[in-house]
Kinemage of the C-alpha trace (Angstrom):
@kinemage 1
@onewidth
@group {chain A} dominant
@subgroup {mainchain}
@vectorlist {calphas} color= white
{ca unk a 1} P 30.622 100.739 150.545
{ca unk a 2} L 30.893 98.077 147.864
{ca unk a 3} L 28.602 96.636 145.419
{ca unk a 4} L 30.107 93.203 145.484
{ca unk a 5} L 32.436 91.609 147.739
{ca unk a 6} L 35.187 89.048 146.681
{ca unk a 7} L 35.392 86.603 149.677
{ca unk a 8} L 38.353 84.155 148.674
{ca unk a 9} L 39.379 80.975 151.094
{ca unk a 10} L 42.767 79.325 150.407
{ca unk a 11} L 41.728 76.363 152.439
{ca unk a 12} L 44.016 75.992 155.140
{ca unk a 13} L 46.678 78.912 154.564
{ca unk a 14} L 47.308 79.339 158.332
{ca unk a 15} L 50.053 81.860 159.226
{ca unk a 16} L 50.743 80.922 162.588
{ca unk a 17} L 50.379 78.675 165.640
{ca unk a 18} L 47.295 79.873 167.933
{ca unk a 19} L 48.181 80.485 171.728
{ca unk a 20} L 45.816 77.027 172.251
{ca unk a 21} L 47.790 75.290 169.629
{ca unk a 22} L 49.702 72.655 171.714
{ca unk a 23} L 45.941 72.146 172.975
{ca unk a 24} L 45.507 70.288 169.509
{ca unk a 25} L 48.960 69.167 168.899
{ca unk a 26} L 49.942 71.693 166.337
{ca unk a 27} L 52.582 73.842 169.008
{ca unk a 28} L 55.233 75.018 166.158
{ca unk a 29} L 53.174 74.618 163.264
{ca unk a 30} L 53.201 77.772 160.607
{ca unk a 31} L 51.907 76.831 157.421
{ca unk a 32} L 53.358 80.089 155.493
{ca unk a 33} L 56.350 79.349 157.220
{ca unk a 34} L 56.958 76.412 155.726
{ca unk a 35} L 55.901 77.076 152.255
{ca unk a 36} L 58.619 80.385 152.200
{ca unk a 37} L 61.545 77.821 153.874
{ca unk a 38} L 60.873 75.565 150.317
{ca unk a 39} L 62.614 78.540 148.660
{ca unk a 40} L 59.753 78.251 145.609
{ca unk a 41} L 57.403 81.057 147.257
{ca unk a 42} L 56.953 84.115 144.975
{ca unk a 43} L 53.542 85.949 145.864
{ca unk a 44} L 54.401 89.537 144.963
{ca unk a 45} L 50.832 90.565 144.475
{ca unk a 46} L 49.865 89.250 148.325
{ca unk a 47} L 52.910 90.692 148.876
{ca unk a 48} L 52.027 94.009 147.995
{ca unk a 49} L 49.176 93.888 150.041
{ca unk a 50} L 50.399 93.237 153.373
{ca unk a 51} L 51.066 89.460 153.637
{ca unk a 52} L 54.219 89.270 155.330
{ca unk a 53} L 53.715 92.999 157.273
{ca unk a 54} L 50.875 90.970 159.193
{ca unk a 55} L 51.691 90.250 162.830
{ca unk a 56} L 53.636 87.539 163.887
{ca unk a 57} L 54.370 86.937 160.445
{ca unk a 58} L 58.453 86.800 160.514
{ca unk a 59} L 59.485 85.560 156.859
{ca unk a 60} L 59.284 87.350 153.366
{ca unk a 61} L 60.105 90.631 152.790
{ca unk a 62} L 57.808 93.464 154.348
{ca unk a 63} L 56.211 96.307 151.685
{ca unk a 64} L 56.596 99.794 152.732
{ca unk a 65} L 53.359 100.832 150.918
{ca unk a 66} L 50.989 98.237 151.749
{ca unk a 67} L 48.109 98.371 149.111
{ca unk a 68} L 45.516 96.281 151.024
{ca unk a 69} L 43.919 96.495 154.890
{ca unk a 70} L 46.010 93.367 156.550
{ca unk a 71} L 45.183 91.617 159.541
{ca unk a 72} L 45.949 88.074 161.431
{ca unk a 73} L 42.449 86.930 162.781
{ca unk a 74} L 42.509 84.026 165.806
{ca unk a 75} L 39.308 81.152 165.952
{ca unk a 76} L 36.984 81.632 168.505
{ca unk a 77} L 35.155 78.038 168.394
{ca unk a 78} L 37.022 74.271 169.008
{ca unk a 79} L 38.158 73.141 166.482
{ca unk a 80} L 40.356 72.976 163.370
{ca unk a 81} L 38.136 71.808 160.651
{ca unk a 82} L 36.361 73.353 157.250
{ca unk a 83} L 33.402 73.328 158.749
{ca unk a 84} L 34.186 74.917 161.794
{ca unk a 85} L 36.211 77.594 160.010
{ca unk a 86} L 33.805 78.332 156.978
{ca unk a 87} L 30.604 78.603 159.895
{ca unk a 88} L 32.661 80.751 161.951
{ca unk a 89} L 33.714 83.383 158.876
{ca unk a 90} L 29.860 83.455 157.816
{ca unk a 91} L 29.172 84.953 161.696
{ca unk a 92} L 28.205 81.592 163.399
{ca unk a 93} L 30.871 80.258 166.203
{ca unk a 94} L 31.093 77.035 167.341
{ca unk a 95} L 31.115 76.693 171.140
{ca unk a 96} L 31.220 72.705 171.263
{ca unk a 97} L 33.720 70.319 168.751
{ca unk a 98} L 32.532 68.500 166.324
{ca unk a 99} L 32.941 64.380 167.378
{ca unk a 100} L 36.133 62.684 165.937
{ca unk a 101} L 36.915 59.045 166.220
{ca unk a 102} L 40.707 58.401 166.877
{ca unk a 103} L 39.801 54.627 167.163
{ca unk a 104} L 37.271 54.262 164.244
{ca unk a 105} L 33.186 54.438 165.041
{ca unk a 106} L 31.183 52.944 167.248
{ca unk a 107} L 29.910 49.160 166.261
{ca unk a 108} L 26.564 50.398 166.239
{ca unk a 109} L 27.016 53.289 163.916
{ca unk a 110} L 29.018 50.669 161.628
{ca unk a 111} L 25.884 48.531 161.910
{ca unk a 112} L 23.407 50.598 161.197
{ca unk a 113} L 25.209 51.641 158.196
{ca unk a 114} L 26.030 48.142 156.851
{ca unk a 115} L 22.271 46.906 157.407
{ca unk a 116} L 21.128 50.576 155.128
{ca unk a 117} L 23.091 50.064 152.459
{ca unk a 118} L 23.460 45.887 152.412
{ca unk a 119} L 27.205 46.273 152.226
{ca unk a 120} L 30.004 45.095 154.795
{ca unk a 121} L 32.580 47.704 155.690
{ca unk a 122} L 36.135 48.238 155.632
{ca unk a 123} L 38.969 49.686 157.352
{ca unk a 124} L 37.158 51.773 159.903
{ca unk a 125} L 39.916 53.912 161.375
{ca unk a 126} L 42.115 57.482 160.844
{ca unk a 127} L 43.552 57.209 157.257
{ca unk a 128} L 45.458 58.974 154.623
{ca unk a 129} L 42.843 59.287 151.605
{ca unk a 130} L 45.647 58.202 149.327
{ca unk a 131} L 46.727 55.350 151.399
{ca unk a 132} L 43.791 53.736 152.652
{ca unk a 133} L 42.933 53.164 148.465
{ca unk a 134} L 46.324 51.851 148.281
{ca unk a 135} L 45.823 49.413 151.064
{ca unk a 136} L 42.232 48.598 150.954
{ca unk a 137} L 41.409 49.071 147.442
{ca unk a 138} L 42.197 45.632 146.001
{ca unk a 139} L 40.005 44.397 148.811
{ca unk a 140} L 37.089 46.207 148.072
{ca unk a 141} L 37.132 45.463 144.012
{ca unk a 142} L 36.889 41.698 145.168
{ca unk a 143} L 34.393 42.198 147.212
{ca unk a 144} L 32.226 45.294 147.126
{ca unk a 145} L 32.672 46.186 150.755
{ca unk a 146} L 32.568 49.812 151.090
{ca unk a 147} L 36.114 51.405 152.404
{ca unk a 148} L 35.149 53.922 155.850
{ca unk a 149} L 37.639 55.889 157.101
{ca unk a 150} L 37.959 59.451 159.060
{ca unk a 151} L 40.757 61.421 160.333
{ca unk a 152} L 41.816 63.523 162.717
{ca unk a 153} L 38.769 65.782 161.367
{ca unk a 154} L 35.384 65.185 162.371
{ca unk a 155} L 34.683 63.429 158.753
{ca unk a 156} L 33.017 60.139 158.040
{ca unk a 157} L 34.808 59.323 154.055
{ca unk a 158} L 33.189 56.436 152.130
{ca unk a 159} L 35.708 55.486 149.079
{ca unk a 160} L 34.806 53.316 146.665
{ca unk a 161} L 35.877 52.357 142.915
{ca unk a 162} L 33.620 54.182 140.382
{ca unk a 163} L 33.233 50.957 138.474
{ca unk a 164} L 32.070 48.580 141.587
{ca unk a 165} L 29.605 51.718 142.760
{ca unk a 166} L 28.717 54.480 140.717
{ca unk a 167} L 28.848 57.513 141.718
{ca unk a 168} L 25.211 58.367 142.126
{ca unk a 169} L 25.114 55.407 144.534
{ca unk a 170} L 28.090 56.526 146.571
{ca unk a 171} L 26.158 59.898 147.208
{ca unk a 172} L 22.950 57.910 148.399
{ca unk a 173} L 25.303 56.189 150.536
{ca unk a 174} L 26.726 59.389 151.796
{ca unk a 175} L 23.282 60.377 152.515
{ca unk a 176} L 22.248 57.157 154.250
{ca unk a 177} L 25.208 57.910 156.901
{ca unk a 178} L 24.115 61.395 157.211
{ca unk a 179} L 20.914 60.478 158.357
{ca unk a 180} L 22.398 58.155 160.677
{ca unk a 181} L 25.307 60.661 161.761
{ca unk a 182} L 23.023 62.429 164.105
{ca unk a 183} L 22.962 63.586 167.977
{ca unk a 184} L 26.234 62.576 169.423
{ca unk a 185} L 27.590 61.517 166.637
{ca unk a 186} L 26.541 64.438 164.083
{ca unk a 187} L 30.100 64.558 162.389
{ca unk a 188} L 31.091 67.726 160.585
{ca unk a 189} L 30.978 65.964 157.189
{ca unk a 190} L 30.171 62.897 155.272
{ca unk a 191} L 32.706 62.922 152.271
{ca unk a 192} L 32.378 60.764 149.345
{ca unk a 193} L 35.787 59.364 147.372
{ca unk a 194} L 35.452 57.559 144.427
{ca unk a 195} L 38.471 56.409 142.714
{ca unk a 196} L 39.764 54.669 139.437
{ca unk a 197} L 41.847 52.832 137.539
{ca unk a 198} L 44.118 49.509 138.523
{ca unk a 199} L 46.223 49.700 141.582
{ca unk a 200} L 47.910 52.070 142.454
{ca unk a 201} L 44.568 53.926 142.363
{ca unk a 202} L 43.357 57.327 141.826
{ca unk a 203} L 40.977 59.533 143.281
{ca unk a 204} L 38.642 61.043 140.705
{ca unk a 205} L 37.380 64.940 140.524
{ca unk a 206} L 33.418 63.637 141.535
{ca unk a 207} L 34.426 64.133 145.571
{ca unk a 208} L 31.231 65.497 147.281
{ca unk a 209} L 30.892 66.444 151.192
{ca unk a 210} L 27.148 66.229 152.784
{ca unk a 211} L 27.767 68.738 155.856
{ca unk a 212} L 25.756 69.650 158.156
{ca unk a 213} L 22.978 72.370 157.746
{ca unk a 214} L 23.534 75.133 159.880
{ca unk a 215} L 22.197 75.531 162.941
{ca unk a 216} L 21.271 79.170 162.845
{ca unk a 217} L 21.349 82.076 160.076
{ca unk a 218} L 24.683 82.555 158.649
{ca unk a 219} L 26.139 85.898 156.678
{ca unk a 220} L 24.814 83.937 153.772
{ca unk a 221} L 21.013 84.204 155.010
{ca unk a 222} L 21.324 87.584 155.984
{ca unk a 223} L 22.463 88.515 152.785
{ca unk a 224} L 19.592 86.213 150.572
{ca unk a 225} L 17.307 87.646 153.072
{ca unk a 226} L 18.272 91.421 152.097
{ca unk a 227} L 17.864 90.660 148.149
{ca unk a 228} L 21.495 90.348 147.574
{ca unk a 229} L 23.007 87.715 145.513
{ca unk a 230} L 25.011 85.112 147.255
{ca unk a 231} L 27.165 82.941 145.171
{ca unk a 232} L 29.229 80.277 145.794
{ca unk a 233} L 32.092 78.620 144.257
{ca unk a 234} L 34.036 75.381 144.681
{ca unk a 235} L 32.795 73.744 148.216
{ca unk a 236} L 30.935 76.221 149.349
{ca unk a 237} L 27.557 74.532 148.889
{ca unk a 238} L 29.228 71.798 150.661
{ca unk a 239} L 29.707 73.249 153.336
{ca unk a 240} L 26.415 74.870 154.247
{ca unk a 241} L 24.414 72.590 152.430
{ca unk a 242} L 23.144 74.743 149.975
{ca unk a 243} L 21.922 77.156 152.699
{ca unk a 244} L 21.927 80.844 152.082
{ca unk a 245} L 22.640 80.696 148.275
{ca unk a 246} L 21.098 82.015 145.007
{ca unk a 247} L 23.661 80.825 142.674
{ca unk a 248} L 26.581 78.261 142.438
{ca unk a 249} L 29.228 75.885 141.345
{ca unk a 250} L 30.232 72.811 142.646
{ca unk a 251} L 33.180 72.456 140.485
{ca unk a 252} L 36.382 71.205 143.121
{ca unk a 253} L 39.939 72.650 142.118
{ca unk a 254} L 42.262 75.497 142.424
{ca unk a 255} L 42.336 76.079 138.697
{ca unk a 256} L 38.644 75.663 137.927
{ca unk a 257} L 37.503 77.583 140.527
{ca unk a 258} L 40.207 80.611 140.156
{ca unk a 259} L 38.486 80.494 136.263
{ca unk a 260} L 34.738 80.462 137.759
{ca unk a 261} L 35.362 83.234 139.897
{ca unk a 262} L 36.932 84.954 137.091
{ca unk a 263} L 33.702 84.073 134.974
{ca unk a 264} L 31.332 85.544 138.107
{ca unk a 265} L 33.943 88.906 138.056
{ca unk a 266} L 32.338 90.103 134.520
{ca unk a 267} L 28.714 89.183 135.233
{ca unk a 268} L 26.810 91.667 136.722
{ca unk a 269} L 25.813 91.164 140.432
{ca unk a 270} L 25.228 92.868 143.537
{ca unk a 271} L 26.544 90.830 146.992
{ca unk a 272} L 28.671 88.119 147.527
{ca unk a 273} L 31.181 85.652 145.372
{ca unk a 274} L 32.146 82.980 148.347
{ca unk a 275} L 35.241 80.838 146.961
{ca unk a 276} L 37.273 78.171 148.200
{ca unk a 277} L 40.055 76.727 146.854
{ca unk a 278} L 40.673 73.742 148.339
{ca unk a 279} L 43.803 72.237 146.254
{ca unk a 280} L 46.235 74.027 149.232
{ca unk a 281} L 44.699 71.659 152.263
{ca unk a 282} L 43.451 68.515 149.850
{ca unk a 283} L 46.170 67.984 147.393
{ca unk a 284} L 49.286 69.780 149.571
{ca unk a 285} L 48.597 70.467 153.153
{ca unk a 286} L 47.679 66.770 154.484
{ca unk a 287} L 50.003 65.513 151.856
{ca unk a 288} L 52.825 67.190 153.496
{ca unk a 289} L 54.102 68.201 150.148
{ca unk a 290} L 55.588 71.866 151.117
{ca unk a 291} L 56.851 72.464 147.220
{ca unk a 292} L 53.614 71.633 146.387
{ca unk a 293} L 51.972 74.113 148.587
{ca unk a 294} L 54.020 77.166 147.615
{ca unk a 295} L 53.616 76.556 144.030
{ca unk a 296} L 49.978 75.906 144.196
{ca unk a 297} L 50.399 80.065 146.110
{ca unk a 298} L 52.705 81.322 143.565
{ca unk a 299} L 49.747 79.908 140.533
{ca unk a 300} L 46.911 81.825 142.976
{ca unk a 301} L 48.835 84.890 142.789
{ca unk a 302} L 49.327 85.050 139.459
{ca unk a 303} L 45.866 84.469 138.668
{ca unk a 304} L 45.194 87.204 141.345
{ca unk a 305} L 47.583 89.747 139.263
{ca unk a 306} L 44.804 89.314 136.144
{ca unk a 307} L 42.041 89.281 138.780
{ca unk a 308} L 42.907 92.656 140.176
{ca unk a 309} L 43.040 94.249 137.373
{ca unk a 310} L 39.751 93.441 136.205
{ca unk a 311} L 38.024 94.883 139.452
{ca unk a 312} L 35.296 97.503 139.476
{ca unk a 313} L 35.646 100.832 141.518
{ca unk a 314} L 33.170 99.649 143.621
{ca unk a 315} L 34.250 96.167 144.408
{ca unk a 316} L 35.932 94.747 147.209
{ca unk a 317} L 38.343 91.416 147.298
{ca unk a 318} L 39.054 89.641 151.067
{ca unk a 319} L 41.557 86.692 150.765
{ca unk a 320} L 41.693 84.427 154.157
{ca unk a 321} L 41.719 81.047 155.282
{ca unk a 322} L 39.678 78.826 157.276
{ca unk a 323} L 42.262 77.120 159.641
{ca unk a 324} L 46.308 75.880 158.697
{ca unk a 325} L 47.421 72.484 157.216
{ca unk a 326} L 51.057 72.903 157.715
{ca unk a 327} L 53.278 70.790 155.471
{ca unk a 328} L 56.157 69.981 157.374
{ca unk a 329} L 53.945 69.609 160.710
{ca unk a 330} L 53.842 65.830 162.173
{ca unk a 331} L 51.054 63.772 161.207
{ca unk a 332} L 48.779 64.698 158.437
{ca unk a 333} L 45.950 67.145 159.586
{ca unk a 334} L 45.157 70.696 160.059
{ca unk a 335} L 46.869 72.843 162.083
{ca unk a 336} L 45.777 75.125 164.583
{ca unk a 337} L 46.691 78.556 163.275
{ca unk a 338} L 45.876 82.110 162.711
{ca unk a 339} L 44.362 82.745 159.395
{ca unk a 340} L 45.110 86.073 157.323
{ca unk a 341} L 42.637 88.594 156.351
{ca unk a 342} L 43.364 91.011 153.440
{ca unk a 343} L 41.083 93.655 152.394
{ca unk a 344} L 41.484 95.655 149.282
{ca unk a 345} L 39.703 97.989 146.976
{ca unk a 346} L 39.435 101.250 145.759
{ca unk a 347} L 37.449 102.592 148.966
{ca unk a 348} L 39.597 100.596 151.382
{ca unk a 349} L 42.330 102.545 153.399
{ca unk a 350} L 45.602 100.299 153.794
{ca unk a 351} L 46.617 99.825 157.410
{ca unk a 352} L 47.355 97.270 159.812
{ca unk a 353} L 44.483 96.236 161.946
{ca unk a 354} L 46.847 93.997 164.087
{ca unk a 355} L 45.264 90.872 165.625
{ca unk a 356} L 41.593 90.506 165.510
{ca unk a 357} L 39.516 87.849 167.572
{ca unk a 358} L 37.299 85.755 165.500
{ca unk a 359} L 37.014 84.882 162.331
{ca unk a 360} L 33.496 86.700 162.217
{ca unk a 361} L 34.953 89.585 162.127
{ca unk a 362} L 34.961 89.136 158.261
{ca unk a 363} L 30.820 88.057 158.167
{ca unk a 364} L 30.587 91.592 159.835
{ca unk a 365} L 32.901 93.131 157.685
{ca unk a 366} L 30.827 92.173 154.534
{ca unk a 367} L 27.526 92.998 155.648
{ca unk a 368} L 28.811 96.281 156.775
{ca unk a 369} L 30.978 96.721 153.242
{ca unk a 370} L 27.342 95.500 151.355
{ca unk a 371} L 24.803 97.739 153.467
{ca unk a 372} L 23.267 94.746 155.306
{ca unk a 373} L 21.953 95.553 159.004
């Protein structure tokens, strides 16, 4: 039994194509696969816990001592998405897809939104974030037309230049679409971009996602409901709109949030530190930058080296994923791939648990690990 639990996401570290994966367009895709082929991968503390002795997993060198309970873990619900992965982890699976819009939204959704907010849109189709500023940006600093875009996600992005719309404004915006987003078109997320500068652009640290609330009590609620603490770090708020939590921080970034957690590890609490660390899927995995990637996993793991050794006899650490972003796939978007589980602390017996079904296997592993009927 544990008195806190350590539940770390590296957003989008898939291991694997799923046996559905060609259902999605992702047959061949292996996200650790192609950060190990880049030849910069060096993750001995993952290593020593099992990484590459998980199933399927047929690159890196294997550990005869694993230190840490290792697993692969396949999605239940449709989809490929944060939202859909993060729900599913905190016990709640997703039998029906989130809507995506391969050729833009619907005129009346674009409509509704121009009349609410008294601005014209632009672009209005699948986009790189990075390119759609390069190609729209100019436009919309002439003209204060708001840039909309989605992807292959079920995401509904508003960009705009911080010094044409503040930010504050942006996020009303985000909310006005949100409202709208509803029904049939309830999309996973409503992101806000804001970028700077003079073209080329840049996108600025002040993202924020407006996600759904939801539906029914997550491993979060359960948890707040029992007295524990439930704190969460990086987009975790995000993602279930505030539900379930007693404490957070919205900071966005590998680094920051590796040094929050860190900050959370010497406080005294009793429950649950939820992190993601989005830099893998934002900044790597839909950029296709593979060197990237594996260098963004060696910095983790070195952080994770200082991070172990600061652990309690009576805490537990889980690193996972929520779904794959390979970065040599085609295309841009996630992948749909196995995620890794790895348990480890003093009371937990290394061993191979094989492949699991479900990524809420790990909401029941926590409430089990924290006492939580």
């Amino acid at each position: 039994m544990a008195k806190r639990v350590f539940l770390i996401v590296l957003d989008s570290f898939g291991i694997g194509e799923l046996p559905d994966a060609a259902d999605f367009g992702d047959k061949g895709a292996n996200t650790l696969r192609s950060c190990f082929g880049t030849g910069e991968l060096f993750v001995p503390n993952m290593q020593s816990f099992g990484l590459f002795n998980i199933d399927g997993v047929e690159v890196g060198k294997k550990t005869a001592s694993p230190k840490a309970a290792y697993m692969r873990i396949s999605e239940k619900s449709k989809g490929k998405d944060t939202t859909t992965g993060h729900w599913e982890i905190a016990g709640l699976v997703s039998e029906r897809a989130f809507p995506t819009y391969p050729d833009g939204f619907p005129d009346d959704i674009i409509s509704k939104f121009e009349q609410a907010t008294g601005r014209k849109v632009l672009c209005n189709k699948p986009y790189s974030g990075t390119k759609v500023i390069a190609d729209y940006g100019q436009q919309h600093v002439e003209t204060g037309a708001l840039i909309v875009y989605t992807s292959a996600d079920s995401v509904f992005q508003i960009a705009v230049h911080e010094s044409i719309v503040p930010v504050e404004q942006l996020y009303k915006y985000c909310e006005i679409a949100r409202e709208i987003l509803v029904g049939e078109h309830a999309v996973g997320r409503v992101i806000a971009r804001p970028f700077e500068g003079e073209h080329p652009y840049t996108r600025t640290s002040r993202r924020h996602d407006f996600s759904l609330v939801p539906p029914k009590e997550t491993l979060l609620d359960k948890l707040k409901a029992a007295g524990k603490d439930v704190i969460g770090v990086g987009k975790i708020y995000d993602i279930f709109a505030g539900k379930g939590l007693t404490d957070q921080d919205r900071t966005i970034g590998n680094a920051a949030d590796m040094e929050i957690t860190s900050r959370y590890q010497q406080k005294d609490f009793n429950g649950l530190c939820f992190t993601n660390l989005v830099d893998f899927d934002m900044s790597f995995g839909h950029r296709r930058d593979a060197d990237g990637y594996a260098n963004a996993l060696n910095e983790f793991d070195k952080w994770l080296g200082g991070f172990i050794t600061e652990m309690h006899s009576d805490d537990v650490l889980m690193i996972t994923a929520d779904h794959g972003c390979d970065p040599c796939h085609t295309g841009t978007d996630h992948t749909r791939e196995y995620i890794p589980l790895l348990i480890y602390g003093d009371g937990i017996a290394p061993q191979n648990y094989g492949t699991l079904s479900g990524f809420d296997n790990i909401s029941t592993a926590v409430l089990k690990l924290l006492q939580v009927e």
